[in-house]
C-alpha positions as CSV (number, residue, x, y, z in Angstrom):
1,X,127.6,73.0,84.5
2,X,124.2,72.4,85.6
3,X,122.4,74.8,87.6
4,X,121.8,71.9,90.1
5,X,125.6,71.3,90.0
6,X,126.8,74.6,90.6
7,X,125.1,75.5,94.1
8,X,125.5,72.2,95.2
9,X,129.3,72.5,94.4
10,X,129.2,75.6,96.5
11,X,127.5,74.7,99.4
12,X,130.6,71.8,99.7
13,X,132.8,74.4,98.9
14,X,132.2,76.9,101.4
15,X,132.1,74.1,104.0
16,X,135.2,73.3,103.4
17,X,136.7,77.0,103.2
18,X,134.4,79.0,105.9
19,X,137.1,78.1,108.5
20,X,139.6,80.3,106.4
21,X,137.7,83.3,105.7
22,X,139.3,85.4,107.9
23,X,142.8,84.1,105.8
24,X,141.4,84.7,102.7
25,X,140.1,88.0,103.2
26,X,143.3,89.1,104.9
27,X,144.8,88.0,101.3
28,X,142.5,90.5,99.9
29,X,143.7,93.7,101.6
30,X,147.3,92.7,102.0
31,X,147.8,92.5,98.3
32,X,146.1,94.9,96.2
33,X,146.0,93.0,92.9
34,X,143.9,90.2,94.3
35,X,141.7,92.8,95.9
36,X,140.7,94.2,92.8
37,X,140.0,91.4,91.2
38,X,138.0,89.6,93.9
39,X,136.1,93.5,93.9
40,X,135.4,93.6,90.3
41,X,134.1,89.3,90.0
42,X,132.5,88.2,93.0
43,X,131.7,91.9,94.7
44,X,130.6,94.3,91.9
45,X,128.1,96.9,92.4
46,X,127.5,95.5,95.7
47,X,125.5,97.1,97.9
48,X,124.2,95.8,101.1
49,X,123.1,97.5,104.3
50,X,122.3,96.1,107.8
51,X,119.2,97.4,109.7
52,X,119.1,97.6,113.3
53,X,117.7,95.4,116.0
54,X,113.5,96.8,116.1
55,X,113.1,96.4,119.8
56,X,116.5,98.3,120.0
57,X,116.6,101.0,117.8
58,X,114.6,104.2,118.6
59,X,113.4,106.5,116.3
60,X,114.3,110.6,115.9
61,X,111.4,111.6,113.8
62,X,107.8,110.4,113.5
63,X,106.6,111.4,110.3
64,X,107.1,109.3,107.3
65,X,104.8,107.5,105.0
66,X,106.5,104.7,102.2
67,X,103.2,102.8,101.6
68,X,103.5,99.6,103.6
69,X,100.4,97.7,103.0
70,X,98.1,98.0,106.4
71,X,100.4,100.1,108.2
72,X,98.7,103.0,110.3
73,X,99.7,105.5,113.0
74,X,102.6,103.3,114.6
75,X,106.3,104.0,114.8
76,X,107.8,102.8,111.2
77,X,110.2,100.1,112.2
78,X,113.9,99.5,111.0
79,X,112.4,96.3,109.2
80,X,110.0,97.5,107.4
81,X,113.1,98.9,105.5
82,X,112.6,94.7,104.7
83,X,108.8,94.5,104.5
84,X,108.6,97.0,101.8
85,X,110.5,95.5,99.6
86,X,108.8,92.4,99.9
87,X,105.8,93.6,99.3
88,X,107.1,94.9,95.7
89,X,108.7,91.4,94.6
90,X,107.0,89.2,92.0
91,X,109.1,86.4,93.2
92,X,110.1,85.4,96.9
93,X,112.1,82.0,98.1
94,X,113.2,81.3,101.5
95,X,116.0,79.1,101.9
96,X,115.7,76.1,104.0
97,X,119.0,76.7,105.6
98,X,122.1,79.0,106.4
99,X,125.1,78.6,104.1
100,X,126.8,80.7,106.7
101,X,125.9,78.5,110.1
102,X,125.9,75.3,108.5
103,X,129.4,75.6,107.3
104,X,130.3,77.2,111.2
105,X,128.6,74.5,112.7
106,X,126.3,77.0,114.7
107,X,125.5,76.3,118.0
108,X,123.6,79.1,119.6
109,X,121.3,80.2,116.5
110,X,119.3,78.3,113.9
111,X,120.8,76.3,110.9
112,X,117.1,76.3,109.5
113,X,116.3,79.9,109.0
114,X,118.4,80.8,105.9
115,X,118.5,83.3,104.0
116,X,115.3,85.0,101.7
117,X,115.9,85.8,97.7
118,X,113.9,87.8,95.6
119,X,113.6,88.5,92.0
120,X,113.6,86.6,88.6
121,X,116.8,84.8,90.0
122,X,114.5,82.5,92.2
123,X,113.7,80.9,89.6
124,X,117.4,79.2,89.4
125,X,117.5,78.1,92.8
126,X,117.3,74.2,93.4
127,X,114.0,73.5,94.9
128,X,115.9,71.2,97.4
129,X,117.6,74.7,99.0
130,X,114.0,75.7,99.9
131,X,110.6,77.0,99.5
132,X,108.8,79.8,97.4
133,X,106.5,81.7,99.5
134,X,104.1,84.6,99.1
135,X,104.3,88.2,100.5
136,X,102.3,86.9,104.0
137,X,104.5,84.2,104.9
138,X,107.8,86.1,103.7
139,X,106.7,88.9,105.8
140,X,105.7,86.4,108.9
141,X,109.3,85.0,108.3
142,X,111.2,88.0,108.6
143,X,109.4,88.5,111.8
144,X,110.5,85.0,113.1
145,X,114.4,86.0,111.9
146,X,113.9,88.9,114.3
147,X,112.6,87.3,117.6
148,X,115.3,84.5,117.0
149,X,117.6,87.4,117.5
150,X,119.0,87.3,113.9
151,X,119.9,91.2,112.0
152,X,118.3,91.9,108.5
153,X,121.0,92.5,105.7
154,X,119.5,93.3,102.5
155,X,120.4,94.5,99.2
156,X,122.4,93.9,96.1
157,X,125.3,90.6,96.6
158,X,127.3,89.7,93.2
159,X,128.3,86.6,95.3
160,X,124.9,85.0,95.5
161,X,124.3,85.2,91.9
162,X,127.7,83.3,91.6
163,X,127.1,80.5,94.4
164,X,123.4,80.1,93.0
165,X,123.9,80.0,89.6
166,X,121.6,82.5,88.4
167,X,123.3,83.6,85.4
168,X,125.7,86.1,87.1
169,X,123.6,88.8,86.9
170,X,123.3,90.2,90.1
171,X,120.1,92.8,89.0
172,X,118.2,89.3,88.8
173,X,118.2,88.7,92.7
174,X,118.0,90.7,95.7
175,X,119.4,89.1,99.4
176,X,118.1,89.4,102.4
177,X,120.4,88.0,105.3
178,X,119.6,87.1,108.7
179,X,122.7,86.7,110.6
180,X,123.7,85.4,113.6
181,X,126.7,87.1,115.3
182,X,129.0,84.4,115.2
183,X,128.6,82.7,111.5
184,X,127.7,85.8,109.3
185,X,130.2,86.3,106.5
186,X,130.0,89.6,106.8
187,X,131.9,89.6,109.9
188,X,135.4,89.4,108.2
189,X,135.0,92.9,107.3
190,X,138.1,94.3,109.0
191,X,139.9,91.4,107.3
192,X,138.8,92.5,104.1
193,X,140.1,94.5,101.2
194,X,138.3,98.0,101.9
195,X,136.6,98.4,98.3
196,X,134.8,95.3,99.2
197,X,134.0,96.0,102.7
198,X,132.6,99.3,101.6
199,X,129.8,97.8,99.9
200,X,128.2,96.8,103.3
201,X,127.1,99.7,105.2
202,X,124.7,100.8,108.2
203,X,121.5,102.1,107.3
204,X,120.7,105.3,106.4
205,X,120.4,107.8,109.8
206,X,121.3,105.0,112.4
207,X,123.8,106.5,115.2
208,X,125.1,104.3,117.9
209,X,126.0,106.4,121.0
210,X,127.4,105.4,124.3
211,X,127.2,107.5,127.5
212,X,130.4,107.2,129.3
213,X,128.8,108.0,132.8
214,X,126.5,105.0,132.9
215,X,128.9,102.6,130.8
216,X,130.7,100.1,133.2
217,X,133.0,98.9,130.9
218,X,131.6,94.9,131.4
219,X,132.5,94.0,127.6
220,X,129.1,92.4,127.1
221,X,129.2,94.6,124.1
222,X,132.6,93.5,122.6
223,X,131.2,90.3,123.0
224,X,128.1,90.7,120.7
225,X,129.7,92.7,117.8
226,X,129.9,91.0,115.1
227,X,132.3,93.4,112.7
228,X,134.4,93.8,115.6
229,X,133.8,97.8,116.2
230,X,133.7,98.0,120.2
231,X,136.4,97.8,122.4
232,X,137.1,99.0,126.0
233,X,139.0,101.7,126.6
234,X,140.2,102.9,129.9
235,X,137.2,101.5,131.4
236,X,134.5,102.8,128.7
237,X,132.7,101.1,125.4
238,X,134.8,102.5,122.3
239,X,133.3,102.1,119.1
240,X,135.2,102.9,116.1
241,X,134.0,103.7,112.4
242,X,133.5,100.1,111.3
243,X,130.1,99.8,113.7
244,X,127.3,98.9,110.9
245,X,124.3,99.8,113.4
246,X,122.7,96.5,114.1
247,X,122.5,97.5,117.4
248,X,123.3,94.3,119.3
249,X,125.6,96.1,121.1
250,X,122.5,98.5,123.0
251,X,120.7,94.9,123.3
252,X,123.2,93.2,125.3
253,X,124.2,96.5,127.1
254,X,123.2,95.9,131.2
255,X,123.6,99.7,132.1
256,X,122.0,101.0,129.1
257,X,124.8,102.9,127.9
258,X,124.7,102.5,124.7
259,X,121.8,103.7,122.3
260,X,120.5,103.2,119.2
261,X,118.8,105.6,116.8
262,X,117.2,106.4,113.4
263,X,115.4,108.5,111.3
264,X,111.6,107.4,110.1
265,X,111.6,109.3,107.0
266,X,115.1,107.5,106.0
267,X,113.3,103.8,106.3
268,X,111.4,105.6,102.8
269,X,114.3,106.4,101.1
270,X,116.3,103.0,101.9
271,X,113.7,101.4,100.5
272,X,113.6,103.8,96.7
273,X,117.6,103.1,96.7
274,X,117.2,99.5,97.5
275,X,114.3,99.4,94.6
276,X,116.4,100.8,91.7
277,X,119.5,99.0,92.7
278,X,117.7,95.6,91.6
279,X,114.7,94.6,89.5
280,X,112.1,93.1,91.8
């Protein structure tokens, strides 16, 4: 197949199938077979991790220093975890939509603001998908993603060399997600076989905490959680182990229960593991 024909398969593929993720990936952890073999092709090596909301998340420690280009005394953000690997890709291309939301038929967030790939892979993508862009407007994008109220998720995803066409080699492109609550893929992870849902973690550092005193057990939080973590528990926010820190929970919180925090000198070493997991 053509690399033309390939991601334009997908995309009509995933339209049709989006509605049944939740089936499928219940398939996944129900018999172990297919779990392993959905692991090894389409999830390999995968590792992706979500950073956390920037006007939500407040940082522990101030001292930290991972080179962003014009950065000076201010707080180091959760996205420049994003920024900074950016700034070290030859190769950037934004994608004129979301696979995710288009196939959901999103409602409440943007069908235009797609995903961002980087790396040699770019090179594969139909020009139709999209837009190559230098560091500036990358960087001016990602900013955008965030007011829109959309969470980063970047790192290495098997599947998007697959979907993409881009010779299966998943070294050759790095993804950068900005999901939505209600469309992102990622949001079957309960569903999922556990191998693969371990591949998509919280950053480094983040804790969510809730304060049982000033939580008034409203659900607003429940409501916004995209991996399902929070529920209420005799009256109070519970959130279990599956929380992956994107902190929309703290954002939609009315009592301010619920808080959000992270290490600056972690955003650093995100960034080095992120760096040697792909070649940029």
């Amino acid at each position: 197949m053509s690399n033309r024909l390939v991601p334009n398969l997908s995309v009509k593929v995933v339209g049709v199938a989006f509605d049944k993720r939740y089936r499928l990936a219940s398939w996944t952890r129900k018999y172990k077979r297919l779990g392993r073999l959905v692991r090894k092709t389409m999830f390999d090596a995968d590792d992706m991790i979500v950073v956390p909301k920037d006007g939500v998340a407040k940082r522990r420690v101030i001292e930290t220093d991972i080179g962003i280009p014009d950065a000076d005394a201010r707080t180091v953000l959760p996205s420049d975890v994003v920024k900074d690997i950016v700034t070290k890709a030859e190769k950037v291309f934004i994608m004129d939509f979301c696979i995710c939301r288009k196939s959901n038929g999103c409602e409440d967030y943007p069908r235009d603001h797609g995903c961002m790939f980087l790396g040699d892979g770019t090179d594969r993508i139909p020009r139709e998908f999209g837009r190559v862009v230098d560091t500036e407007e990358a960087i001016e994008y990602i900013e955008e993603c965030g007011r829109l109220g959309l969470v980063h998720i970047i790192g290495r995803n098997k599947l998007d060399s697959i979907w993409l066409n881009t010779r299966m080699d998943a070294r050759n492109l790095t993804t950068i997600c900005n999901c939505c609550p209600c469309c992102c893929l990622w949001n079957m992870v309960r569903d999922i076989d556990e191998g693969i849902g371990g591949s998509f973690n919280r950053m480094e550092s983040v804790e969510v905490t809730v304060d049982a005193e000033r939580c008034t057990g409203c659900g607003f939080c429940v409501e916004g959680c995209f991996v399902r973590a929070i529920s209420i528990e005799d009256g109070v926010c519970d959130i279990d182990d599956s929380c992956r820190g994107c902190g929309r929970c703290a954002e939609n919180c009315p009592s301010g229960a619920i808080t959000v925090t992270y290490d600056e000198d972690a955003i650093g070493r995100e960034v080095a593991r992120i760096s040697e997991l792909v070649d940029l």
